[in-house]
N, C-alpha and C positions, 0 to 999 in steps of 0.2 A: 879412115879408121882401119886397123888392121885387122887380117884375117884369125886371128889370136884373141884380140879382145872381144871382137863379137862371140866368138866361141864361148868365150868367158863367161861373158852378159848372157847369155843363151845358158848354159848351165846352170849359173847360181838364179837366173830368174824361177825357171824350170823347177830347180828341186826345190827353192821357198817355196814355191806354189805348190805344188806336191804336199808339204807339207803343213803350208797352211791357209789354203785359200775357205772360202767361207763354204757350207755346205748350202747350196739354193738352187729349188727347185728345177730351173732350167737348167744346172749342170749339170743332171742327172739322166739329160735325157739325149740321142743324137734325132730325133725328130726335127726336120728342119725348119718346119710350119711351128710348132712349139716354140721352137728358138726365137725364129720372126716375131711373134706376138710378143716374148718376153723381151726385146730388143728397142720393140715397139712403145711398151709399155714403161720403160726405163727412163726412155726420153725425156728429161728435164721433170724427173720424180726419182723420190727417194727408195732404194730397195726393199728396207720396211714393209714401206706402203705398199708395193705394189707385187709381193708375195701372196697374200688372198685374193687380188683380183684376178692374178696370173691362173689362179687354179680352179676359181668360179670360172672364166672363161671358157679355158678350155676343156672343163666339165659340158659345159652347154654346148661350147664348137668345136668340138674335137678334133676336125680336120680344115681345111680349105674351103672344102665345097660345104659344109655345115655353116660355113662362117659366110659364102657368098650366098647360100640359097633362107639365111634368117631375116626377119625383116631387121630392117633397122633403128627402131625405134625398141627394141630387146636389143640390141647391139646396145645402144645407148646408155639401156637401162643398167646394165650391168657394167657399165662405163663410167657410172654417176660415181663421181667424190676422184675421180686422179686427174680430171680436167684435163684442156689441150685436146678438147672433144673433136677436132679437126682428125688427128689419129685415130679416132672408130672410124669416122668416116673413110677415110682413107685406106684402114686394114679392109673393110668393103668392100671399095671398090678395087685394091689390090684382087683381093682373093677370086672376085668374080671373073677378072682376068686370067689369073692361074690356074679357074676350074675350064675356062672356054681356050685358052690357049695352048696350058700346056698338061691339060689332063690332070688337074687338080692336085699337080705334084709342083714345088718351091722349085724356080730352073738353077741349077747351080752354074747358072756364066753370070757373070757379074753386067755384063750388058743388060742382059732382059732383066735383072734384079732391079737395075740402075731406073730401069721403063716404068717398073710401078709404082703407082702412088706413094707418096710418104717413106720412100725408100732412099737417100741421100747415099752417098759414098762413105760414111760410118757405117751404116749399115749393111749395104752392101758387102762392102769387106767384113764384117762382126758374121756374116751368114756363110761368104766364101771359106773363111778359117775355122770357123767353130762348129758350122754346121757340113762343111764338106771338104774340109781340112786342107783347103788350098793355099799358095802362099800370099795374102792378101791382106794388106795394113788395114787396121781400125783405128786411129786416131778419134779419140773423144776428149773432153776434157783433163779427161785422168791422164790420161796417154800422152798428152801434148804438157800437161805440166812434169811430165817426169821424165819424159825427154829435155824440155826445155831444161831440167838443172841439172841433168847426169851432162851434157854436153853444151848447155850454155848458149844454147842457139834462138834467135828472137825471128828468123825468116820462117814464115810457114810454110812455103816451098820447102827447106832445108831439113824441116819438123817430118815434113810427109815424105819427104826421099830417105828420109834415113831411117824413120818406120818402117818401110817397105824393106829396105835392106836388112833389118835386122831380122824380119823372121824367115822365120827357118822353112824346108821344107817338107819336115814332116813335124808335126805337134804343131803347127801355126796357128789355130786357134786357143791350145792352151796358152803359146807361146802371149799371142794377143792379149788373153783374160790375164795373165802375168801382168801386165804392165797396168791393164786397169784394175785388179787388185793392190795392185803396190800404192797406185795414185786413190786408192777408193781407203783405204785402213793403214797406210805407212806417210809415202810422201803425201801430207794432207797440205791444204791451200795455208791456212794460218799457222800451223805448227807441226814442223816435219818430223817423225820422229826414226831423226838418222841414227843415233845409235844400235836400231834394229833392222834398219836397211839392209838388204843382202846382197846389193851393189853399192856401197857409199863410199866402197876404198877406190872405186870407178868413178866417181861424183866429179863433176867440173866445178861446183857449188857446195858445197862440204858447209853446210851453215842453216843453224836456226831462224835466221832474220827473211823473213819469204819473200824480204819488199824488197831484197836482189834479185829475186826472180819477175822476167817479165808476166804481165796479165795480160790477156785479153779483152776490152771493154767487148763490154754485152751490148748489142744492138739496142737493146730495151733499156740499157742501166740508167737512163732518166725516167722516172717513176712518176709519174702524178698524181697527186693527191685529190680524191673524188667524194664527195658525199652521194650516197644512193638509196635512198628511203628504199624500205620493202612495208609493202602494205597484205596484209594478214586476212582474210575477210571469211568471215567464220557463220553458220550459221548450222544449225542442229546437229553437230557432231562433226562435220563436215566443215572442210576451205577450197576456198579456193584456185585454181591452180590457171598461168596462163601457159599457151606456149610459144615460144621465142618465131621467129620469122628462120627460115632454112639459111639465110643468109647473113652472114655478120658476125659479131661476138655470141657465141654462145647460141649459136644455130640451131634449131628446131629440138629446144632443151624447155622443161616446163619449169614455172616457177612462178614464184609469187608476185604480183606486179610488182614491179619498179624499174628503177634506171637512173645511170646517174644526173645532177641536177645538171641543168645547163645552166649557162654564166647570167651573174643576176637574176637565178628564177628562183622563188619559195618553195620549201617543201611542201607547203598547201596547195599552191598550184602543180606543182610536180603529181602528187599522190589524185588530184584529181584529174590532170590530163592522164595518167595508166589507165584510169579508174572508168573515164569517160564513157568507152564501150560497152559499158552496162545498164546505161540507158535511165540512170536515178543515180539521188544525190544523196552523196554519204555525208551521214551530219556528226557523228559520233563514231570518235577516233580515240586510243590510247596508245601513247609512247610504251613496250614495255619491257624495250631493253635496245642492244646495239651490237654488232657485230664488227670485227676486222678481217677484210680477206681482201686477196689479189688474183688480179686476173691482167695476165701481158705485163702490159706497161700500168698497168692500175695500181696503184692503193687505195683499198675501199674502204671507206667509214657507213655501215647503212644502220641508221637508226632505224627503230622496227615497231609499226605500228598496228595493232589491234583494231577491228573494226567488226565489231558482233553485231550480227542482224537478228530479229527478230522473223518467226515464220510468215506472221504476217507482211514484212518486207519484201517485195518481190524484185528481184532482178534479172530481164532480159540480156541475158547472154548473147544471143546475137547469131555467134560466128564458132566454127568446130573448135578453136583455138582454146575458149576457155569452158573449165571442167569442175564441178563438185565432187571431190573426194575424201574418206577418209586419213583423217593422218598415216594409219598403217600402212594406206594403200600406195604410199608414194614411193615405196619399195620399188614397186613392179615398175614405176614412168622412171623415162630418163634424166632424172631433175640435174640443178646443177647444186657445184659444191656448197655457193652460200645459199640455196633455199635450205638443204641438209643442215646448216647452220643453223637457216630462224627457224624451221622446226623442233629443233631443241630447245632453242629460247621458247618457243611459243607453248614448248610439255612443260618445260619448268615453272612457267608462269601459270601454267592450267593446272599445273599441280599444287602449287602454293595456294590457290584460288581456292581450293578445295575447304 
């Protein structure tokens, strides 16, 4: 490509952005620890969403060393509902390293960025460019489909050299946020809207139909379909809450028992193997409602069951894991996304009750 057209691509990216990239909270700030978190946060979630969490955050962690000396379990908590809870984790363990290493300041060489936790080479580069304005490609989705049709190239080698060639050396991280605003509000996955492109007279691909542009299949893109009871267990104002094992799906997140069924099992036998560790037997059950969510490779079906006790019913808990709390109270624990779920089913149904 010639030293002409990049110039080109470089200017008209530039001033559309200039003029109309979206106004969000991480743009606003050159904080490089800010950055990171919203970087972090972005990860396979939608902007939307993840604008209040960004700013609950980092009201409570405002630096590095806030974020590595809190417990984890308030990490969490404030983490409940954007899923992909492996990234608290990981901003953790990151940041405790940044505070013992490098004096609780973000390193800007793209090696030690590369060293921590939950840090991959998108990100990496998204910190080198926008937060210390080095010349460092970010390829993420957005980036990689809007390369892919300004130039028509299907090698991802080819994708990531020619990223890197294109930015500049000074503005490279706006340069960067250019291309993933172009790919985030212009060139979209199902329907591009070239007419407003402010490279399309540049396009190698000049076309509405997106199924000429190559895709990348998603490691995960076979989905499985799961049924997963959640069992509700309610007694004087109070539920029950369990907490997950530190290890696995959904690691050391609280939530209402269940799991998905295993092959050939009954939901009776399911909701009573969770249920087991309580040391009595639950006789009286109501379906009284159903939920849809995803988690990885999951499609979840969990139907949601009621189980009201009386004072006089006693259950030996056992083990720290499981907890009597107020519904309101689940604010403050790290729950996951579908308990957030049945506890709306489970107000609405206690409201109709009424």
């Amino acid at each position: 490509m010639s030293k002409e057209k990049i110039s080109r691509l470089r200017r008209r990216l530039l001033r559309w952005y200039d003029a109309h990239r979206r106004d969000l909270p991480w743009r606003r700030t050159a904080d490089a620890y800010a950055i990171w978190i919203s970087e972090t946060m972005l990860q396979q979630t939608q902007v939307a969403t993840v604008i209040p969490y960004y700013e609950r955050f980092l009201a409570a962690f405002p630096t590095a060393g806030a974020l590595a000396r809190a417990p984890l379990a308030k990490i969490l908590a404030l983490w409940s509902g954007l899923g992909y809870y492996r990234r608290a984790e990981n901003l953790k363990r990151a940041a405790q390293i940044v505070e013992r290493r490098h004096c609780g300041a973000i390193p800007d060489d793209y090696d030690d960025l590369r060293a921590l936790p939950g840090i991959g080479d998108y990100t990496a580069g998204a910190l080198m460019s926008i937060a210390f304005d080095k010349p460092y490609a970010a390829v993420d989705g957005n980036v990689r489909r809007v390369l892919q049709r300004l130039f028509s190239l299907r090698d991802e080698k080819e994708i990531r050299a020619l990223a890197l060639a294109l930015v500049p050396k000074t503005r490279a991280g706006d340069f960067n946020q250019s291309l993933i605003e172009l790919g985030a509000t212009t060139c979209l996955p199902a329907a591009p809207l070239c007419d407003v492109c402010p490279v399309s007279s540049d396009c190698a691909q000049r076309t509405t139909q997106p199924a000429l542009v190559p895709r990348r299949v998603a490691k995960n893109a076979r989905s499985k379909r799961v049924v997963w009871p959640l069992a509700i267990v309610c007694r004087g104002g109070r539920v029950l809450l369990r907490r997950r094992s530190e290890h696995g799906l959904l690691g050391g997140l609280w939530e209402f028992p269940g799991d998905e069924l295993k092959k050939n099992q009954s939901i009776e036998n399911a909701l009573r193997f969770q249920l087991s560790a309580l040391a009595t037997t639950i006789k009286r059950k109501r379906r009284i409602g159903e939920l849809r969510h995803a988690i990885t490779n999951r499609n979840i079906r969990a139907p949601i069951f009621l189980i009201e006790l009386t004072r006089n019913e006693k259950i030996v808990l056992g083990r720290a894991q499981w907890r009597w709390l107020a519904p309101e109270m689940l604010r403050e624990y790290p729950v996951s996304s579908m308990t957030t779920k049945a506890l709306k089913i489970f107000a609405a149904h206690e409201k109709s009750s009424v």
